[in-house]
C-alpha positions in Angstrom: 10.2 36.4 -54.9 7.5 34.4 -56.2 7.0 31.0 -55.4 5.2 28.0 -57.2 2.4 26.1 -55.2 2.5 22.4 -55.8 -0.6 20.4 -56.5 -1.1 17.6 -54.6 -1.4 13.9 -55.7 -4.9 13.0 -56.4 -4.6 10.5 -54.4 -3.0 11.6 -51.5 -5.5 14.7 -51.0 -6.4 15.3 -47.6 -9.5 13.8 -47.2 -7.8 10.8 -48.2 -4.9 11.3 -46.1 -7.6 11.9 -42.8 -9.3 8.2 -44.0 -6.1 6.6 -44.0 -5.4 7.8 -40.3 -8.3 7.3 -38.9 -8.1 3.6 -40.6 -4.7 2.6 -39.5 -5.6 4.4 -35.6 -8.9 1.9 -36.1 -6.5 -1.0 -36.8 -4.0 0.0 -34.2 -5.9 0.2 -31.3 -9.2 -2.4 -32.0 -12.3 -1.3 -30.0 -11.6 -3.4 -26.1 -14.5 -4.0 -23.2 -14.6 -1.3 -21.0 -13.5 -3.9 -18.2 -9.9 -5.1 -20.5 -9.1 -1.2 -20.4 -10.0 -0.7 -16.9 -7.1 -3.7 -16.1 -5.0 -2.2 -18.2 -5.1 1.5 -16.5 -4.3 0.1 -13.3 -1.1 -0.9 -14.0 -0.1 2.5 -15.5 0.9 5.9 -13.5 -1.1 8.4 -13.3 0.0 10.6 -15.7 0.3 7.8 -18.5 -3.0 6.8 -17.6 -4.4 10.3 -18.2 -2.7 10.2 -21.7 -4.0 7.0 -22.4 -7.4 9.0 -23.0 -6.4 10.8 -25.8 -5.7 7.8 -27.8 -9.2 7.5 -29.5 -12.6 8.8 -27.6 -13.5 4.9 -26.2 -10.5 5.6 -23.8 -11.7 8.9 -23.2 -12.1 9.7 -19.5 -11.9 6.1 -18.3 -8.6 6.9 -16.1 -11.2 8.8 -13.8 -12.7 5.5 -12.8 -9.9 3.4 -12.0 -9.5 3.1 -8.2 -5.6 3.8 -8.6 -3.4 6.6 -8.1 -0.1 6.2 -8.6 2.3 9.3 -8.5 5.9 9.0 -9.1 8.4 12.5 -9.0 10.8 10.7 -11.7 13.0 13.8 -11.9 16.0 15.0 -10.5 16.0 15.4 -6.5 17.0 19.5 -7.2 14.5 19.9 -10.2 12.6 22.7 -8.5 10.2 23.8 -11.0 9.5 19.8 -12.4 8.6 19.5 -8.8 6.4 22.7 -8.7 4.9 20.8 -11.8 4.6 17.8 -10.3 2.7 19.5 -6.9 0.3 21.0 -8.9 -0.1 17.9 -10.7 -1.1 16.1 -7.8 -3.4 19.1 -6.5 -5.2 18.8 -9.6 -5.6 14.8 -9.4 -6.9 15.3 -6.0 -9.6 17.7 -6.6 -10.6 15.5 -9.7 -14.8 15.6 -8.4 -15.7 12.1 -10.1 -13.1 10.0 -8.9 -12.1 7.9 -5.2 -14.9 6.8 -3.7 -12.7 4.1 -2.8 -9.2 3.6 -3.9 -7.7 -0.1 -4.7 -4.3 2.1 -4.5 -2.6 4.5 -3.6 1.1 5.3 -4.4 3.3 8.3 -4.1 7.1 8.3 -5.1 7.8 12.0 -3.9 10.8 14.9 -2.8 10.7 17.1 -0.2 11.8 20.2 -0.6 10.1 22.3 2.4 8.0 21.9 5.4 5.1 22.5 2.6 5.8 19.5 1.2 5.7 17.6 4.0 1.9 19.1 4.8 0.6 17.9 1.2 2.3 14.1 1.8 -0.2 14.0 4.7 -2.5 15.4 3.0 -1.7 12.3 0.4 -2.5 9.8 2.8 -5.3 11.4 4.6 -6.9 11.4 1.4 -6.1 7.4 1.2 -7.1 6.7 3.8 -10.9 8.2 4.3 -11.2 6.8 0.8 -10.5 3.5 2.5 -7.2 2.5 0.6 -6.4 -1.3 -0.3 -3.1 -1.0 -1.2 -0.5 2.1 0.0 2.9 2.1 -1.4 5.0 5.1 0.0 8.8 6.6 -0.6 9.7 9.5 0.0 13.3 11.5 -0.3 14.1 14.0 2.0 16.4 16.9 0.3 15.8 20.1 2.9 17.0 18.4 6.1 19.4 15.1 7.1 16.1 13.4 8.3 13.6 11.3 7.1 10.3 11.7 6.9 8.4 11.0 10.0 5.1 8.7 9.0 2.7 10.4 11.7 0.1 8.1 13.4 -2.3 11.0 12.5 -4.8 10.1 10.2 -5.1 6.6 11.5 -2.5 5.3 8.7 -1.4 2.5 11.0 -4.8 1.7 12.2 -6.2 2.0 8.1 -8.7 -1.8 9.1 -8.8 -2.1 5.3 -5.3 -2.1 3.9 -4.2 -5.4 2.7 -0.6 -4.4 1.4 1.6 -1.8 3.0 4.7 -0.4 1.2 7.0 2.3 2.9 10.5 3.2 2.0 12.6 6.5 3.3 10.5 7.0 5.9 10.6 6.9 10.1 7.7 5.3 12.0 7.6 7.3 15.4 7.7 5.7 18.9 4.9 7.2 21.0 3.3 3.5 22.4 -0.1 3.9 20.2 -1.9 0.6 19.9 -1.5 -0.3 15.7 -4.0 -2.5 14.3 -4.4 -3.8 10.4 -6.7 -7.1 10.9 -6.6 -6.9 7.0 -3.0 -6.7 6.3 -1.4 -9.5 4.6 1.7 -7.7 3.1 4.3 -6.1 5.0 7.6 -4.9 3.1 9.7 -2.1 4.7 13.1 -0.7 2.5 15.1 1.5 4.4 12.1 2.3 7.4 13.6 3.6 10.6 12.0 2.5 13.9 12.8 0.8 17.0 12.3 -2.8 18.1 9.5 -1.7 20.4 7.6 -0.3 17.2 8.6 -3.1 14.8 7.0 -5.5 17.4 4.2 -3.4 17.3 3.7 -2.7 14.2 3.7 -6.8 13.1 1.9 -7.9 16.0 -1.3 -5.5 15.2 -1.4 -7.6 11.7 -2.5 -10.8 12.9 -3.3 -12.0 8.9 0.0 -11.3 7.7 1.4 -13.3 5.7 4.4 -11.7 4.2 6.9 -9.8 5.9 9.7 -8.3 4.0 12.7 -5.6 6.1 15.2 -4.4 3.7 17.6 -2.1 4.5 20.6 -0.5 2.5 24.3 -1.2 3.3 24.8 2.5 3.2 21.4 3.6 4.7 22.6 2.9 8.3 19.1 1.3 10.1 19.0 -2.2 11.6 16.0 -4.1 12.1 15.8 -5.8 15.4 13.2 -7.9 16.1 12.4 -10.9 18.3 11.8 -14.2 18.2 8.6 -14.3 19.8 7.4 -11.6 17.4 8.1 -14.2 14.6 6.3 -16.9 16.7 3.4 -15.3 17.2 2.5 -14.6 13.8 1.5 -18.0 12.8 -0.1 -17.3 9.4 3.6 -16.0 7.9 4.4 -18.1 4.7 7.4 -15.3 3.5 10.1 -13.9 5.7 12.4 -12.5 4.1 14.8 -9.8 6.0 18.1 -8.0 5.1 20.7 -6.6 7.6 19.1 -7.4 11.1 19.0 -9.0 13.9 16.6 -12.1 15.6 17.2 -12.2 19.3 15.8 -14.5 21.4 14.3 -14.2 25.3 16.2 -17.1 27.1 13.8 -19.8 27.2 13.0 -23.6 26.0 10.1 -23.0 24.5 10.5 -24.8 20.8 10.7 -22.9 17.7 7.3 -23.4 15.5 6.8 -21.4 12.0 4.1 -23.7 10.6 3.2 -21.7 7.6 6.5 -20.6 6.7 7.5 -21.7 3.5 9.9 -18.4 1.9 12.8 -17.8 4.1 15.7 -15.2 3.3 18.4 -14.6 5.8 21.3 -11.8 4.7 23.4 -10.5 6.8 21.1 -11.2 9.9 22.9 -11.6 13.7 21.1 -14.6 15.4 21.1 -14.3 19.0 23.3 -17.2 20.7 19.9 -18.5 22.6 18.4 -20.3 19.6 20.9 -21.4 16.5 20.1 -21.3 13.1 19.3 -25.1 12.9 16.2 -24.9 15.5 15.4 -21.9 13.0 14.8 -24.1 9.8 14.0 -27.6 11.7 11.0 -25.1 12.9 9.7 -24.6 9.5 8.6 -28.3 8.6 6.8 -26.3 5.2 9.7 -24.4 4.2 10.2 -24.6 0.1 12.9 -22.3 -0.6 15.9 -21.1 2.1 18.0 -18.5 1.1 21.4 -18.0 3.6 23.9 -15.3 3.1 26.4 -14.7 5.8 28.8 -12.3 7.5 32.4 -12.5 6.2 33.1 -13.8 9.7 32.0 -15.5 11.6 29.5 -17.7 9.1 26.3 -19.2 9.5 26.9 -22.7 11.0 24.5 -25.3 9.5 24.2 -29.0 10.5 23.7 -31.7 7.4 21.2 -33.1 9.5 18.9 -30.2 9.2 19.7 -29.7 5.4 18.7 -33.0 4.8 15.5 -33.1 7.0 14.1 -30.2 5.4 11.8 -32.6 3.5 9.7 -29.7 1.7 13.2 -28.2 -0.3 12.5 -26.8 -3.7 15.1 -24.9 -4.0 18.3 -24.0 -1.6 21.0 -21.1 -1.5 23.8 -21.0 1.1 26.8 -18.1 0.7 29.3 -18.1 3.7 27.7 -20.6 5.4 29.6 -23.7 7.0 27.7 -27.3 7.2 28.9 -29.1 9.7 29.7 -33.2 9.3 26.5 -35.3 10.5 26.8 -37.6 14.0 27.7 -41.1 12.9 25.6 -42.5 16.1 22.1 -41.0 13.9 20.3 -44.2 13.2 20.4 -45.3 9.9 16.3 -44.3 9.3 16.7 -40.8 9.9 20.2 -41.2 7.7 18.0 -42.2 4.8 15.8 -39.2 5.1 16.8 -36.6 2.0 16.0 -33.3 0.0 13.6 -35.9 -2.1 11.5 -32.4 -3.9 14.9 -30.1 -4.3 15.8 -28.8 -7.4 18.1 -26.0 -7.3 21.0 -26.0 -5.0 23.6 -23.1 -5.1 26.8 -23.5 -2.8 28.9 -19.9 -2.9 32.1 -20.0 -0.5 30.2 -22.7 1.8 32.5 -24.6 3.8 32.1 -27.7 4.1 34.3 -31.7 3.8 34.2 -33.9 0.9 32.5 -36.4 2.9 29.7 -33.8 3.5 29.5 -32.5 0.3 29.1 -36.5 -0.7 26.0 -36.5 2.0 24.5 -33.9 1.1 24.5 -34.4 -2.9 23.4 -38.1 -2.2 20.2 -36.7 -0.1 18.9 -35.2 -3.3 18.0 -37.7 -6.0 16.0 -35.0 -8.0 18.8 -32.3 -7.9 19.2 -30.9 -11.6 20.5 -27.1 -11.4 24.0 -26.9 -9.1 26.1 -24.2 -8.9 29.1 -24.2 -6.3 32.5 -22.1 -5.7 35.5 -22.9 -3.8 35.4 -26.6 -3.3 37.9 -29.4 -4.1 39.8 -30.3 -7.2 37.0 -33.2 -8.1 33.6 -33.3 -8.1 31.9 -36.7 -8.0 28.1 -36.7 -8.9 26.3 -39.9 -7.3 23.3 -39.0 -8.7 22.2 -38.9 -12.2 19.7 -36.2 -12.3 21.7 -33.1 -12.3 21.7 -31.2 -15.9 23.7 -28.0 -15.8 26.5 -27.6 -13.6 28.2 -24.1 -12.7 31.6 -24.0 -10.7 33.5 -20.5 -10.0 36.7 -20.4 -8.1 38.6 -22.6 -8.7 42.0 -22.8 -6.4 43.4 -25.9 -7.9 45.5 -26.3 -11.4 43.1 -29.6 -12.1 39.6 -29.7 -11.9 37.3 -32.9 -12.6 33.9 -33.4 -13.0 32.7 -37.4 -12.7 29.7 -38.9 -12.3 27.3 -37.3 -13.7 25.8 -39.2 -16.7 22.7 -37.1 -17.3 24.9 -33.9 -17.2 24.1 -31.4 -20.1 25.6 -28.0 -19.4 28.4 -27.4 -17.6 30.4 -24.0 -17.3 33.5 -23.0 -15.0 34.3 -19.2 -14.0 37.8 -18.9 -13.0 38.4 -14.9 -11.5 41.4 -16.7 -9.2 44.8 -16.5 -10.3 45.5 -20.0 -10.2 46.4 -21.1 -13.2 44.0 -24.3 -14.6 45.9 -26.6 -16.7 43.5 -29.2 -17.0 40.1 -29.9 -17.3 38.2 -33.2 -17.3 34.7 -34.5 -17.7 34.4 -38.4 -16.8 31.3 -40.3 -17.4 29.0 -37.4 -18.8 27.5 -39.2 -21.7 24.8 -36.4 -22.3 26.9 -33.3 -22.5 26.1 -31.0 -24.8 27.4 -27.3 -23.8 30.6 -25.9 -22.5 31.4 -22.8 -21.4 34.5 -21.5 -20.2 35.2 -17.8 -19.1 38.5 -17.1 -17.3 40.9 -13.7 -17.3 43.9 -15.3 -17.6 44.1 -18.9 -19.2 47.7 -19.7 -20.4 47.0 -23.3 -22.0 45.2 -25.5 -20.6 43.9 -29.5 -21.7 40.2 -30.2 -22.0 39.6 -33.7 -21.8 36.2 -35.9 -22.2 35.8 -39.8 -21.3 32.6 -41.4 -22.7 31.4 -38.8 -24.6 30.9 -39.8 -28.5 28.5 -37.0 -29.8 29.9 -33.7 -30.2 29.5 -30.4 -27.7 28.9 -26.9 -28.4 31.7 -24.8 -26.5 31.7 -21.4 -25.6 35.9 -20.2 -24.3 35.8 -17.0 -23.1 39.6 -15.7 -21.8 40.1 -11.7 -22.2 44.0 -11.8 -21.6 44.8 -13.8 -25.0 43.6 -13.6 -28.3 44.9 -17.3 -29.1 45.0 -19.2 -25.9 46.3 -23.1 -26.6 44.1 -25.6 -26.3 44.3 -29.4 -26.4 41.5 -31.8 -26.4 42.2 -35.3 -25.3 39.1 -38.0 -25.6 37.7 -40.1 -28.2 37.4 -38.4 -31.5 37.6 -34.9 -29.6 34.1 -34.1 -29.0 34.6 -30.6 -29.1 33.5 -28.1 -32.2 33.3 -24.5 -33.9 31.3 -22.3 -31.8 34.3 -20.7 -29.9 34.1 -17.2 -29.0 37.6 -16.0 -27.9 38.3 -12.1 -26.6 
């Protein structure tokens, strides 16, 4: 069969095809310094970085002279052969003859399949650490056997003197009483790490510049961090704690409780031991900027007002199952006055606490703008007129009011109870401008607005009904289109 060859466009022939690519690769990637590309390797894997190079010949061969490795097994945990891949992958990087006189960092995101694998991970971070490592980031999943892998002291990975950040997930630090030191260490963060109190002590008194500490652990992972408080003392330069299922116990003694640098604390899930309370905690922080709480279902955190409120430093402050106790009327009326004076976030979630502590405690921050609470009363009474959004979930009341706040610009209620709201009213909040409601079940339900003449956008969200009733009461109804119902 013959067939019928079809000239090309004289002006699409190829040589003008080839200038056209070569133009529009010219305009897509503009000639950079060598440094701007170097930044911009670093922040890349491995194996994009390598690919990188074949983008035009500038970028050729610059990933060789990035201090970074970062390797990440992406696939599947039984992907065999990707991981065959992947090994030899990492052989090949390793052997590269150009590259790691020193290394700014070192990463490996790895599965082990076989006591082989194991041998080449520390080979990994033998190879980090002669090549005097900055930053070492390490997770590894054990698939073969039920446990995890056991970071050996060979090697002299806990006694690197130049790492500055320290990463591990998945992994078990042994207990055999080996003096740890990192005199460069600043950055701490464990994610599921098994090891005992003995070697947590250890291993965060042997970092005396430390200035971040991070323990994470999984709900389903089964480790506990226990540490002490005189671990936490004695590292004086920590300005972020910041620790997740564990527990702070305490060596019965007087001795106050002095963090002076502290100014990041996060507490979830965390037993404190009955020696010290969670008030000489925080009242020990006199820096602290931002306090995160989160509670057991029972019993809760227990939280005087008083220390709230002298917690001068406050930017921003997030309590969940956590009960404030009522001040001491007999506190002289000086230390009264004293208030979250810098705090602009506040989020209350199932916090128990009275109305006339509530009051307190929203009257001891004038600059308050962003408040989100959840299970209070049926009225809300704003004495201060800085706040600007307002977010309230839960309500267990068939009225809900909002007054006082004049500055008020957002405000938006989450009802998942199934208490029916039949009214809702916003006194006094001249400024409003957005409403959003989102509920399951709304029935019908009254909207009313006093001293509001402008209009407000509203957003009504209710899955159950696709045309829920709804009556606006207030001067000229200050509500319009904008209503998104499913």
């Amino acid at each position: 069969m013959a067939t019928r060859k079809i000239p090309n466009h004289p002006n699409t022939n190829k040589n003008n095809l080839k200038g056209k690519q070569n133009s529009m690769a010219t305009a897509t990637i503009p000639h950079l310094p060598v440094l701007v590309i170097h930044h911009v390797l670093q922040f890349l894997p491995t194996k994009l970085a390598i690919r990188m190079s074949y983008l035009c010949k500038q970028w050729e061969g610059l990933w060789s002279s990035v201090p970074v490795l970062d390797f990440d097994e992406e696939d599947g945990p039984d992907d065999r052969l990707q991981h065959a891949k992947f090994i030899n992958f990492l052989d090949r990087c390793l052997a590269f003859p150009k590259k790691y006189e020193h290394l700014d960092k070192f990463r490996l995101r790895m599965t082990l399949f076989s006591v082989e694998d194991e041998k080449k991970v520390l080979e990994c971070l033998r190879f980090a650490v002669e090549r005097r490592v900055k930053e070492l980031d390490i997770n590894i999943n054990n698939t073969y056997h039920c446990d995890w892998y056991c970071l050996s002291w060979r090697w002299n990975v806990l006694n690197a003197k130049p790492i500055v950040i320290l990463n591990l997930e998945n992994v078990t630090i042994s207990d055999n009483h080996q003096p740890i030191s990192l005199p460069s260490l600043q950055t701490l963060s464990l994610r599921d790490v098994s090891l005992t109190a003995a070697s947590l002590s250890a291993l965060i008194s042997g970092c005396p510049c430390i200035h971040y500490l991070s323990l994470l652990t999984s709900f389903f992972s089964f480790h506990y961090y226990s540490i002490s408080l005189q671990t936490l003392l004695d590292a004086k330069s920590l300005t972020y704690l910041n620790i997740e299922c564990g527990r702070i116990w305490g060596d019965n003694n007087n001795d106050p409780i002095s963090l002076p640098s502290l100014k990041t604390l996060f507490l979830r899930v965390v037993t404190l031991d009955y020696y010290f309370a969670l008030s000489s905690l925080i009242s020990g922080c006199p820096c602290i900027q931002h306090l995160w709480l989160t509670g057991y279902l029972q019993p809760y955190y227990k939280l005087s007002i008083q220390t709230l409120l002298d917690a001068k430093s406050l930017t921003s402050l997030s309590l969940k199952r956590v009960e404030i106790l009522p001040g001491d009327d007999n506190i002289n009326n000086d230390r009264k006055a004293v208030g979250l004076l810098s705090l602009r976030t506040m989020s209350l979630e199932r916090v128990m606490l009275d109305d006339m502590t509530f009051g307190r405690l929203m009257s001891g921050s004038p600059c308050l703008e962003h408040l989100s609470v959840s299970l209070i009363s049926d009225h809300i009474h704003i004495p201060r007129s800085s706040i600007k959004s307002l977010q309230v979930t839960n309500i267990n009341s068939t009225t809900f009011r909002v007054s006082g706040a004049k500055n008020l610009e957002s405000f938006t209620l989450i009802s998942e109870c199934s208490t029916q709201i039949e009214s809702i009213r916003l006194d006094c909040c001249k400024n409003l401008k957005y409403l959003n409601i989102r509920s399951p079940d709304l029935q019908e339900f009254t909207l009313e607005f006093n001293g509001r003449k402008d209009r407000v956008k509203a957003t009504i969200d209710i899955q159950a009904l696709d045309y829920p009733i709804i009556n606006f009461l207030g001067k000229g109804s200050p509500c319009h289109g904008n209503m998104f119902l499913h």
